[in-house]
C-alpha positions as CSV (number, residue, x, y, z in Angstrom):
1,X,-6.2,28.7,54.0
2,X,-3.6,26.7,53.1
3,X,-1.8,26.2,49.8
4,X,-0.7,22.8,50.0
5,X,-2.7,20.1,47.6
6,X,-3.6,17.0,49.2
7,X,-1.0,14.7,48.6
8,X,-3.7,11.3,48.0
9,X,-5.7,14.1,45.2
10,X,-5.0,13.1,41.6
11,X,-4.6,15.6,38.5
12,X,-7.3,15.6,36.4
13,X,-4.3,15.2,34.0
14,X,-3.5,12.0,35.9
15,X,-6.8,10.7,35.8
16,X,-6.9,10.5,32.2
17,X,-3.7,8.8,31.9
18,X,-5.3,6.4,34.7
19,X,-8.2,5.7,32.2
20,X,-6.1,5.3,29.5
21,X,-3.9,2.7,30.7
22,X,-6.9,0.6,32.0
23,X,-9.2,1.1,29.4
24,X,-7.3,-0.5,26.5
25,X,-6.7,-4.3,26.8
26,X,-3.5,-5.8,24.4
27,X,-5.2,-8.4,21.5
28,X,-2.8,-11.0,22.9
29,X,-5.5,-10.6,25.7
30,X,-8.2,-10.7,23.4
31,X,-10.4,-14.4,23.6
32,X,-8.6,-17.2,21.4
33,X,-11.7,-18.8,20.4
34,X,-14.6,-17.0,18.4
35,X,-17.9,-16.0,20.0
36,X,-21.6,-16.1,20.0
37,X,-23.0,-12.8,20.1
38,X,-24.0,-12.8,23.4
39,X,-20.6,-13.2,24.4
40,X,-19.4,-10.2,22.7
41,X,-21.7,-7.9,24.1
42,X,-20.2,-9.3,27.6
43,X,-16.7,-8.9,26.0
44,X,-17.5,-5.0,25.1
45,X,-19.6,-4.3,28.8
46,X,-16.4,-5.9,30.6
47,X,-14.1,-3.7,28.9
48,X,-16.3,-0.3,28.9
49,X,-18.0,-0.7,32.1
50,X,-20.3,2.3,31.5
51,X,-20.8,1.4,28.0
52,X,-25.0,-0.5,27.2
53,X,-24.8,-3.0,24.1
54,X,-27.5,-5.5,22.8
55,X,-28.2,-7.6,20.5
56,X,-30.3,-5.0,18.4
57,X,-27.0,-2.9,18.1
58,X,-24.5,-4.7,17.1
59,X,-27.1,-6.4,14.4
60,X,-27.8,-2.6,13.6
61,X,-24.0,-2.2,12.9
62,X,-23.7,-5.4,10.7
63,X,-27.0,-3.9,9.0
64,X,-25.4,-0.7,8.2
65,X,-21.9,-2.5,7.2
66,X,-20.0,-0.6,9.7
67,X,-19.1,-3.8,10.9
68,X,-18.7,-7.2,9.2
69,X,-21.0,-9.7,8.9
70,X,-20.6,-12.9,11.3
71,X,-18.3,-15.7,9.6
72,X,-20.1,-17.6,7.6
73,X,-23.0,-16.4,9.2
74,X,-22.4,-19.0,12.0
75,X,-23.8,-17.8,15.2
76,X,-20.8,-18.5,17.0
77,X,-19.0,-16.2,14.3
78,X,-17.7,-13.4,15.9
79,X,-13.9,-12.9,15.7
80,X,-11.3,-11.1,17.0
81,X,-11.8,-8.8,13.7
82,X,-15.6,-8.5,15.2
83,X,-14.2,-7.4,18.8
84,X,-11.4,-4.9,17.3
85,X,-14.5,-3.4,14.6
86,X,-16.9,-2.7,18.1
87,X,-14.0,-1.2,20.1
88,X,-13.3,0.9,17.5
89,X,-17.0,1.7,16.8
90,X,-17.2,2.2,20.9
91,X,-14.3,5.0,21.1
92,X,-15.9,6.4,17.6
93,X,-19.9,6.5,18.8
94,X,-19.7,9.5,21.1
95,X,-18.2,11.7,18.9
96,X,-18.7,10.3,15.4
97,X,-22.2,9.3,13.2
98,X,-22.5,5.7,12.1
99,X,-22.0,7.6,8.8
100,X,-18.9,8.8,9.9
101,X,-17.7,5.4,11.8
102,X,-18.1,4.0,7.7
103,X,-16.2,6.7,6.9
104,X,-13.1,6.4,9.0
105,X,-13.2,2.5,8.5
106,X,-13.6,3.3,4.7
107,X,-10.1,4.9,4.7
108,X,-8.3,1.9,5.8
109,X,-10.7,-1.2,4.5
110,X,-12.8,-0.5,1.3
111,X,-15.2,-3.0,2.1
112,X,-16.3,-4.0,5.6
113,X,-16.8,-7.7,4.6
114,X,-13.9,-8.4,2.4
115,X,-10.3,-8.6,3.7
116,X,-8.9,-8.7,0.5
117,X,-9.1,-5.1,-0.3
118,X,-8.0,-3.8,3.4
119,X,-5.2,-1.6,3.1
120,X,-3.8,-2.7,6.3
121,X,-4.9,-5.5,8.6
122,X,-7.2,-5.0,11.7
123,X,-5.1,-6.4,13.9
124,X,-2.4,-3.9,12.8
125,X,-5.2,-1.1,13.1
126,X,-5.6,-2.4,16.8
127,X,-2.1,-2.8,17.0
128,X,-1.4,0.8,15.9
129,X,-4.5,1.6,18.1
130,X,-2.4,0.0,21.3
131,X,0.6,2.0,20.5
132,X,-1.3,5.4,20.6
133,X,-3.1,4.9,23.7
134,X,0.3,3.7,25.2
135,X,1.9,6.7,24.7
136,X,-1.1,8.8,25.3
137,X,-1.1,7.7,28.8
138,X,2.8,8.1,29.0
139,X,2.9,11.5,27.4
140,X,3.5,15.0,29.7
141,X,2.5,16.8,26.2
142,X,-0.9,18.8,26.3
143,X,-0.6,17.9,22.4
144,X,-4.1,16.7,20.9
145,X,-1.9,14.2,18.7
146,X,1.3,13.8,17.8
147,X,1.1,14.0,13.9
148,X,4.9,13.3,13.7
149,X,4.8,10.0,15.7
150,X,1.6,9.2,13.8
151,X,3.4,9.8,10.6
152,X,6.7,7.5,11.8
153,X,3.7,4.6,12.5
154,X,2.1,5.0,8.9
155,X,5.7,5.0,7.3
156,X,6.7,2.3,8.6
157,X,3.7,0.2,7.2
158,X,5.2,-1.8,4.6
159,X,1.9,0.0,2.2
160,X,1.6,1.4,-1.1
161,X,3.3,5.4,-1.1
162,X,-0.6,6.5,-1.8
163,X,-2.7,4.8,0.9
164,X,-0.1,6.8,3.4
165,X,-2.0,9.1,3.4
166,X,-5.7,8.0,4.2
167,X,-3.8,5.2,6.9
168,X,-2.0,8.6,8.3
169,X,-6.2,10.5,8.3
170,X,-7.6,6.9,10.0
171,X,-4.9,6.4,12.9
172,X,-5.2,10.5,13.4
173,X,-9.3,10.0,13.9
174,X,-8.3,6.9,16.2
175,X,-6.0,9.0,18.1
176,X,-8.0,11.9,18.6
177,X,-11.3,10.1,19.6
178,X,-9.2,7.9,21.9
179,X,-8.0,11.3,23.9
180,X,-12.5,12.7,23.3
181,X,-13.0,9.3,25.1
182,X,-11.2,9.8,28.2
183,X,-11.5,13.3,28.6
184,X,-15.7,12.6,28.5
185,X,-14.8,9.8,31.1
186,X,-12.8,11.9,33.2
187,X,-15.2,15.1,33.3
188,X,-17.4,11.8,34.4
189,X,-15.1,11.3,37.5
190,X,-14.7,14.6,38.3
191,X,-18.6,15.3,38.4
192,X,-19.1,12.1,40.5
């Protein structure tokens, strides 16, 4: 037997940074118009091909205020907001309850349907969201999470010194069930 590795194998290591790269898609990239509901469940499929939505859960999410209500209860109502809430809730379901999900969503915006009482934005969750899985996918580090850089991101937030804390616990569960995802995704690989 030979120890040389087959140069065209890739490390399970590898893999994961693979997944992560492709599995995240910049809001800039996000649609610029909102959506009927139908539309986001294509939206969420595209992005996590082996992901099933329908209509039944997403209304079970809105039911359970883990994610907002539609605007204005319009059926083309779905926003960018909407799409950031079910990615979230889609690298959260796996691992966490809906309880959970409320929780982790709690830290960081009080009430699902009012974006006057969110700590930060959602677009700057996502945006903080982007940044992890970025340099998840660059990283060499067998490190679960980087609390330091996760710290550095919550500082420099321009928020109040005593919502660091819970932003600091929400971007760590984001981090950490970001890495749960693609590990689960890459055992996937590895077993087909």
């Amino acid at each position: 037997m030979s120890d040389q590795k087959d140069p065209t194998a890739i490390s399970i290591e590898d893999s994961v940074k693979v997944k992560a790269k492709s599995s995240i898609l910049p809001l800039k990239d996000f649609p610029k118009y909102d959506l009927f509901l139908s539309q986001v469940i294509e939206f969420l499929e595209d992005l996590f091909n082996d992901e099933t939505y329908t209509i039944n859960i997403i209304q079970n999410y809105i039911k359970s205020d883990v994610i907002a209500k539609p605007h204005q209860g319009k059926k083309k109502g779905y926003t960018n907001i909407h799409l950031i809430q079910l990615v979230f809730v889609s690298y959260m379901r796996p691992v966490l309850s809906t309880e959970e999900i409320k929780k982790v969503f709690n830290l960081a915006f009080n009430d699902i349907n009012n974006r006057e009482d969110d700590i930060i934005s959602w677009e700057t969750a996502y945006a903080l969201f982007y940044e992890i899985q970025k340099n998840q996918a660059k990283s060499t580090s067998n490190l679960i999470i980087d609390e330091k850089k996760l710290r550095g991101y919550v500082d420099e937030l321009n928020i109040r010194e005593e919502d660091k804390e819970r932003i600091f616990i929400f971007i760590s569960v984001l981090a950490l069930v970001a890495k749960a995802s693609f590990i689960k995704n890459t055992a996937k690989e590895l077993i087909n």
